[in-house]
TORKOL-4160 file (C-alpha; in steps of 0.2 Angstrom, whole numbers, padded with zeros to 4 digits, m for minus):
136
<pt num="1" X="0000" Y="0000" Z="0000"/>
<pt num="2" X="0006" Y="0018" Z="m0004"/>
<pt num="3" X="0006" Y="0032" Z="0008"/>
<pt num="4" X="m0001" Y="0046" Z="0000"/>
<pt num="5" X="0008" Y="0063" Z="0005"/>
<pt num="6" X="0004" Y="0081" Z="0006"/>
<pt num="7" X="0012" Y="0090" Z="m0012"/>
<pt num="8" X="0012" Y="0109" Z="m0014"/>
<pt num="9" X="0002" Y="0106" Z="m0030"/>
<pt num="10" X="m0012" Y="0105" Z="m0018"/>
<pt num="11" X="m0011" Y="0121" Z="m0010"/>
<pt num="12" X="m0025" Y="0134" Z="m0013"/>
<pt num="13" X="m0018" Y="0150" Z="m0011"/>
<pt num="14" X="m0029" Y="0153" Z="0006"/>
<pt num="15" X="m0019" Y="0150" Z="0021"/>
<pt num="16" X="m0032" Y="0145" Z="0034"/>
<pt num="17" X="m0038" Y="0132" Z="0022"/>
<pt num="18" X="m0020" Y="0125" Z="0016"/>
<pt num="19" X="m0015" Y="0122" Z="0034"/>
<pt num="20" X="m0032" Y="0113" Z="0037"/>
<pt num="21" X="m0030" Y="0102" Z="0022"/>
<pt num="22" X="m0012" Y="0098" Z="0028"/>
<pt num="23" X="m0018" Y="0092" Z="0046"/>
<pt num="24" X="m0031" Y="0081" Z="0036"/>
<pt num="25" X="m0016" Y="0074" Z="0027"/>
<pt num="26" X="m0005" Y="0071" Z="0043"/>
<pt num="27" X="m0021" Y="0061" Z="0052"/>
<pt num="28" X="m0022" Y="0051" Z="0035"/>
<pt num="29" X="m0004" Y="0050" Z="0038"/>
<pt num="30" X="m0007" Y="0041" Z="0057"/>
<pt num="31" X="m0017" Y="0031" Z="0050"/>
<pt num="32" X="m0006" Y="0024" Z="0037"/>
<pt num="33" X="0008" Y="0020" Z="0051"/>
<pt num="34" X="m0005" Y="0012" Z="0063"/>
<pt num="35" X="m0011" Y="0001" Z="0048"/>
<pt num="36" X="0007" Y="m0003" Z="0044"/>
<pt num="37" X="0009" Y="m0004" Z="0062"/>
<pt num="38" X="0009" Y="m0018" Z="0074"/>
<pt num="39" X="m0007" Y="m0028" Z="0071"/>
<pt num="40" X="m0007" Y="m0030" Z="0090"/>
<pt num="41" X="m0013" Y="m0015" Z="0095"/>
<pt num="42" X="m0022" Y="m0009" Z="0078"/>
<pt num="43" X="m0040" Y="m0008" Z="0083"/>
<pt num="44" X="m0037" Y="0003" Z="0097"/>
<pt num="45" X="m0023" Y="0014" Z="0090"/>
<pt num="46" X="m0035" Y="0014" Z="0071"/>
<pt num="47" X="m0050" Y="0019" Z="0082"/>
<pt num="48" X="m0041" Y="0033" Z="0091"/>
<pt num="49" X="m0035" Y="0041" Z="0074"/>
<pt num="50" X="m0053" Y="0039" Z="0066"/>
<pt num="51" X="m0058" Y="0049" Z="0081"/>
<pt num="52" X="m0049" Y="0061" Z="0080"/>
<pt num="53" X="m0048" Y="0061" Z="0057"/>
<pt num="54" X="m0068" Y="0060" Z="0058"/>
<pt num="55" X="m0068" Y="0073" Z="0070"/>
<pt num="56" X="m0056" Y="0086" Z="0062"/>
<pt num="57" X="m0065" Y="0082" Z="0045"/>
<pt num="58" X="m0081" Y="0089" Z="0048"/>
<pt num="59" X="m0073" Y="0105" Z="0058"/>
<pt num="60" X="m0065" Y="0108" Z="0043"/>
<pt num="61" X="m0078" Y="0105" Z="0030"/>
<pt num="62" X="m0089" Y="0116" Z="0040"/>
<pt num="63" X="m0074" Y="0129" Z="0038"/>
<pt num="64" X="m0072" Y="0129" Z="0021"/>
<pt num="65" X="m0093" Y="0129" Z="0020"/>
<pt num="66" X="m0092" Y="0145" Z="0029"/>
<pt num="67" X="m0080" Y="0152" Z="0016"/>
<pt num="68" X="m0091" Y="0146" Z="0001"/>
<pt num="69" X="m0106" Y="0153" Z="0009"/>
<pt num="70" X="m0097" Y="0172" Z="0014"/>
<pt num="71" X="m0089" Y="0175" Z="m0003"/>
<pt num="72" X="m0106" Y="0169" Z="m0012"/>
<pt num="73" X="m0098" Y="0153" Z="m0020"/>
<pt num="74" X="m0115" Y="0148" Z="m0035"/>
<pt num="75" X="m0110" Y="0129" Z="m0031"/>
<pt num="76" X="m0108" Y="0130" Z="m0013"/>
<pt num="77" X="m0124" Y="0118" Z="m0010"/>
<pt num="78" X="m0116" Y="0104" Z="m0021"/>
<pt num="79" X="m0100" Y="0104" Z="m0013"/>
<pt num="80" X="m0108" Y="0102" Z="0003"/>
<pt num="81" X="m0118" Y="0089" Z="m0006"/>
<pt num="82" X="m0098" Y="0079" Z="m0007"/>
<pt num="83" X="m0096" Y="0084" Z="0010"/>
<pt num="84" X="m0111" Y="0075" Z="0017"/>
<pt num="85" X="m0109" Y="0059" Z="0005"/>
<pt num="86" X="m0090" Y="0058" Z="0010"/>
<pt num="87" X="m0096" Y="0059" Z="0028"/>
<pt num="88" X="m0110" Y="0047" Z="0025"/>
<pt num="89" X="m0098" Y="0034" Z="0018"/>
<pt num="90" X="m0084" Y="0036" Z="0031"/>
<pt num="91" X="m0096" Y="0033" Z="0045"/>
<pt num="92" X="m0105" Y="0018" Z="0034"/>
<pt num="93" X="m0087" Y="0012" Z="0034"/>
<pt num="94" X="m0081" Y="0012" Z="0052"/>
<pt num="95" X="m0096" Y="0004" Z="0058"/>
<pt num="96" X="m0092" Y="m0011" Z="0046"/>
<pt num="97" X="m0075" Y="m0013" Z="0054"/>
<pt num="98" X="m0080" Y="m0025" Z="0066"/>
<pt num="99" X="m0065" Y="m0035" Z="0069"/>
<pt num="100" X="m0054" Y="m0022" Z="0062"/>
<pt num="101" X="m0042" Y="m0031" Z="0052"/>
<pt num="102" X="m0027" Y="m0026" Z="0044"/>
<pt num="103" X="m0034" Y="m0025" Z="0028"/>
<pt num="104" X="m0052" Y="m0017" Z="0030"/>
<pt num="105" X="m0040" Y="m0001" Z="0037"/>
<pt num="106" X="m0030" Y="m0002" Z="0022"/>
<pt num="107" X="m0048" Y="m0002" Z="0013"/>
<pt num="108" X="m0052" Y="0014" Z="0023"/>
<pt num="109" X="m0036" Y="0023" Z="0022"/>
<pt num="110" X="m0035" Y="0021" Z="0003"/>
<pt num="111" X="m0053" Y="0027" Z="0002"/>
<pt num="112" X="m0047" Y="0040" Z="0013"/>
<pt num="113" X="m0033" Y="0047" Z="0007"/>
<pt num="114" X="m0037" Y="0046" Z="m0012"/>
<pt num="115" X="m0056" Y="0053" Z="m0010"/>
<pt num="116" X="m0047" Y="0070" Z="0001"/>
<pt num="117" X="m0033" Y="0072" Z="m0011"/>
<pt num="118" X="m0043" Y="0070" Z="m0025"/>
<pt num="119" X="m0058" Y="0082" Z="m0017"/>
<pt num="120" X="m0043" Y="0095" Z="m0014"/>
<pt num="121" X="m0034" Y="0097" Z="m0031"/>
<pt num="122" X="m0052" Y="0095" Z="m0039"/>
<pt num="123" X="m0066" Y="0102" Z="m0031"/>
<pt num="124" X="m0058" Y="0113" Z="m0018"/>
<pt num="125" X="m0048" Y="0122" Z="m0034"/>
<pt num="126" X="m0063" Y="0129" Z="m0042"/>
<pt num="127" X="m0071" Y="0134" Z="m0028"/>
<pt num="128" X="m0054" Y="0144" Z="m0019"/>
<pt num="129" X="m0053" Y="0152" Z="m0036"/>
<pt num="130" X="m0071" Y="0158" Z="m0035"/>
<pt num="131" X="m0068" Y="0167" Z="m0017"/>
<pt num="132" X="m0049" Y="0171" Z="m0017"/>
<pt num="133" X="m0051" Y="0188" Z="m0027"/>
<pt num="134" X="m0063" Y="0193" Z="m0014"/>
<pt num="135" X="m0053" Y="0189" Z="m0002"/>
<pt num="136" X="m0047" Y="0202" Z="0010"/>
């Protein structure tokens, strides 16, 4: 399995945002360790780091929602749309990890990683070039 890493590429050009993004990547980042960890002790360290990844997530997407909703962002309703069916997933996801083996958190992780580094250089692009002119 491949760690997926923070790249500047991925930077929005809106500080507050950029260092939220970063902190998403450095949870997914515990994750990766804890799944390539000790298989001993993954179902308690892969549920303390899902705390706290789940929890950070939907501060942040309420963030940047904020900022999509000041600056008057047309699609802001759409992305919160991803927002909530990433959300729903990841919840759907953690309640099927019953056992917790190693690979249903690989499972997760890559879905993870790849669905907020994909949402980042995609979605997140068009609508930080909508607000940053406005920005003050």
């Amino acid at each position: 399995m491949e760690k997926l890493s923070w790249n500047d590429s991925y930077l929005l050009g809106i500080t507050e945002i950029d260092l939220q993004h970063k902190k998403l990547l450095s949870l997914a980042d515990d994750m990766y360790e804890i799944v390539n960890g000790d298989e001993d002790s993954l179902k308690v360290n892969l549920s303390k780091v899902l705390k706290s990844l789940t929890d950070y997530t939907v501060y942040h997407f309420s963030n940047e929602e904020e900022f999509m909703k000041k600056y008057g962002y047309p699609s802001a309703d759409m992305h919160k749309s991803m927002h909530d069916n990433f959300i729903a997933e990841v919840t759907k996801q953690i309640k099927s990890l019953n056992t917790a083996t190693k690979a249903e958190a690989e499972r997760l992780y890559k879905f993870l990683a790849s669905w907020v580094l994909n949402h980042i250089a995609k979605s997140d692009k068009v609508w930080a070039e909508y607000v940053k002119p406005n920005l003050k």
